[in-house]
N, C-alpha and C positions, 0 to 999 in steps of 0.2 A: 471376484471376477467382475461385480459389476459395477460398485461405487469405489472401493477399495484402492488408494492412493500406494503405488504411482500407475497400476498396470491394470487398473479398470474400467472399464466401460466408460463410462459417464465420465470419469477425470479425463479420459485420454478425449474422447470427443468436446468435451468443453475447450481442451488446449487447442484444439486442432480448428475452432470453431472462432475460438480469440486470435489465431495465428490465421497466417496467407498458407498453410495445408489445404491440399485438397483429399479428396475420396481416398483416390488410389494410396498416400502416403500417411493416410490415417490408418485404412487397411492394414496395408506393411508394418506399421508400428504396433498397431493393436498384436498382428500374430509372434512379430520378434517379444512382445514383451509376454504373451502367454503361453507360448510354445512348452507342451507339456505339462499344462496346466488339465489336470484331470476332468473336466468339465468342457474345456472349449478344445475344439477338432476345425482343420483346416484341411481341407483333401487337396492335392496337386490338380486335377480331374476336373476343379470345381471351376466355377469363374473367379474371374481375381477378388470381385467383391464379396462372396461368400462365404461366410464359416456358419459352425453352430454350434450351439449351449446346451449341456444336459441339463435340462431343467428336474425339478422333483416327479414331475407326472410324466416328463419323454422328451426326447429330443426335438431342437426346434433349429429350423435353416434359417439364415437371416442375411440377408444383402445388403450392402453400405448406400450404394447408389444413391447419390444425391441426400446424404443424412449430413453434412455439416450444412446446407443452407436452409434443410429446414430445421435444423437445431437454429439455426440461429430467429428462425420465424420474423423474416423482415416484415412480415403482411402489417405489422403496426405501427410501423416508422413511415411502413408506402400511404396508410391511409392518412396519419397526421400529415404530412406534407400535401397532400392532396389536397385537403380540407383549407390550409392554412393557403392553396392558392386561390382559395372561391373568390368567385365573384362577389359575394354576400361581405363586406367587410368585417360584419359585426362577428361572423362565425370565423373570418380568418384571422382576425386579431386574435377571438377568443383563444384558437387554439398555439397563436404564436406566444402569446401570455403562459397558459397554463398547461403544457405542452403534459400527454401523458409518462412520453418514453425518458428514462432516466438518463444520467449520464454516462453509466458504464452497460453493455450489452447483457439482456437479460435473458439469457438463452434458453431452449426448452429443457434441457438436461439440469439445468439447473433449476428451473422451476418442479421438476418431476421430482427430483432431489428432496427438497423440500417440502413438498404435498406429500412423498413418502413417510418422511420424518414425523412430521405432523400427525399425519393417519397412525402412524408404531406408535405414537407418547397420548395419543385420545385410546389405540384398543390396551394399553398398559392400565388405563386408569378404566378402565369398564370393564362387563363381564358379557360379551357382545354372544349372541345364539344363531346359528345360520339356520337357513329352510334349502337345503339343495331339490332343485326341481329338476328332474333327467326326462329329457323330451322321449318318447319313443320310436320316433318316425320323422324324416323328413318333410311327407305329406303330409301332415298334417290329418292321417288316416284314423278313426278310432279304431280299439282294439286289434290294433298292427303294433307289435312289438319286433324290431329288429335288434339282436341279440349284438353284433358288429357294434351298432350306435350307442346302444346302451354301455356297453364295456365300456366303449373309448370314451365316455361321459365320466362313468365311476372311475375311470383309471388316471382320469385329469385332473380329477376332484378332489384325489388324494384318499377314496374311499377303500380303494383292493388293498393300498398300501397301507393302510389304516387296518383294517381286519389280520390280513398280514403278521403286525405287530400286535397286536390282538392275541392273537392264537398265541404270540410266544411266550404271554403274560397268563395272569389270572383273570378271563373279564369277568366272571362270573363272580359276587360276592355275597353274602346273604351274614344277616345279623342272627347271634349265637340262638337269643330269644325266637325270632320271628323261624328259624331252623326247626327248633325243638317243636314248635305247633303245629308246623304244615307236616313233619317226618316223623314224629315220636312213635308212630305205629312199624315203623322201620327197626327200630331197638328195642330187642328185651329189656325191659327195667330203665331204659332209658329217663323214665318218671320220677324215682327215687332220687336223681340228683336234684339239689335246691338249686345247683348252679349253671346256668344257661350254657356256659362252654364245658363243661364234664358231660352234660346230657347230650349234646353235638358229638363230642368227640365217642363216645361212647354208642351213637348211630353211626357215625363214620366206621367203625371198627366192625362193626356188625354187616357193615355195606362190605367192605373191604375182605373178611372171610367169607361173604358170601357171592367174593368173584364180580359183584355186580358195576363198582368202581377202584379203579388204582389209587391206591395210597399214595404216591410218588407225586397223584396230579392234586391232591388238596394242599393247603397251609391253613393253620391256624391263626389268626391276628389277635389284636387287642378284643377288638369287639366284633370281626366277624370272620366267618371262614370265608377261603375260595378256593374255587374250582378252576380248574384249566378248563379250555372248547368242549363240550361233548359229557361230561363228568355230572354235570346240574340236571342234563337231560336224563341221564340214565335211573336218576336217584328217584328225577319223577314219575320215569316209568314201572318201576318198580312200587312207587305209591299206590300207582293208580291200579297193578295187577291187584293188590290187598283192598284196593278200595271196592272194583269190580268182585270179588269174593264175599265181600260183607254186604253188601246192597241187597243181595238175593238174599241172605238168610234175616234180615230185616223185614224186607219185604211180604216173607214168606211167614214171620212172627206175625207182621199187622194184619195178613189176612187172615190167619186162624185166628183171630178172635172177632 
């Protein structure tokens, strides 16, 4: 829908942009060629220059108005002829000499085109880490949180949908080893296995008849298990009742002597 040749974005307006098209007949082209296209909506209702895009994070309205002249971004052609009519000769030769604008039109669609492409084949080759920052407030107020701003931040971000897909996986994952030391008080005889995943599975089972988590939401891997949403939690809670049980009668050993 948006680079995608013949009936996208950016190729239609690059055509429209090299051609005597204006707004209106770009419009019209753009909707006959996407009509039905599950992503772009055109209402009757609307003004003629208007349609919009499902994007990932939510729908977005978008007006044509006056977009093939500044696709074509004359501001660089106006200033060299300017320049090249100065008074100054020295500056108007220079730029009649070494003129910046090529000779076929270098439009913005086409320049974004490409700074896109660029940007995809630099994060292809790196392993890039973002910092999302979610403002709170408009004001600029501390300790004001508006629950409205927030959402429509995480929901743009791609963070609700992110969790979302989350929940229907496993994010929970823990290695068979590192299992067995933090939970082995969870299974009887858990101990006696040499093998890090028999001694896991073997507290899983123990969890499992005692109601505490569903079997249906673990898997077993090469090297670690996981848990569905909610499943990790329960295993710790469960630690911590056995942990809160032993403390006291510890406790109660170091003070008699």
């Amino acid at each position: 829908l948006i680079q995608k040749r013949p009936g996208g974005i950016l190729p239609l307006l690059e055509s429209a942009s090299l051609s005597r098209a204006d707004d209106a007949s770009f419009m019209q082209n753009l909707s006959t060629k996407n009509n039905g296209h599950p992503r772009f909506r055109k209402e009757e209702l609307w003004d003629e220059s208007e349609f919009s895009i499902k994007h990932y994070a939510g729908e977005v309205i978008y007006t044509t108005e006056d977009w093939i002249n500044k696709n074509k971004d004359p501001l660089q052609t106006d200033l060299e002829t300017t320049i090249r009519s100065s008074s100054d000769t020295v500056l108007g030769n220079f730029f009649g000499k070494y003129s910046l604008s090529s000779g076929s039109m270098n439009t913005v669609s086409s320049q974004y085109k490409t700074q896109l492409n660029d940007l995809l084949n630099t994060l292809g080759k790196t392993h890039p880490h973002f910092i999302r920052c979610i403002i709170p407030n408009h004001t600029k107020t501390p300790l004001k949180i508006e629950d409205s701003i927030v959402l429509d931040q995480l929901r743009c971000n791609g963070v609700l949908e992110g969790i979302k897909i989350s929940r229907l996986g496993y994010p929970n994952r823990v290695k068979y080893a590192e299992f067995v030391k933090r939970y082995f008080i969870l299974g009887e005889g858990s101990r006696k296995f040499a093998d890090a995943r028999e001694a896991t599975e073997e507290i899983i089972s123990h969890l499992v008849e005692d109601s505490i988590i569903d079997g249906e939401k673990v898997q077993f891997g090469r090297t670690k298990v996981f848990f569905k949403v909610g499943e990790l939690t329960k295993i710790e809670e469960a630690r911590e009742k056995i942990v809160e049980g032993i403390v006291p009668i510890i406790q109660a050993a170091s003070k008699g002597y």
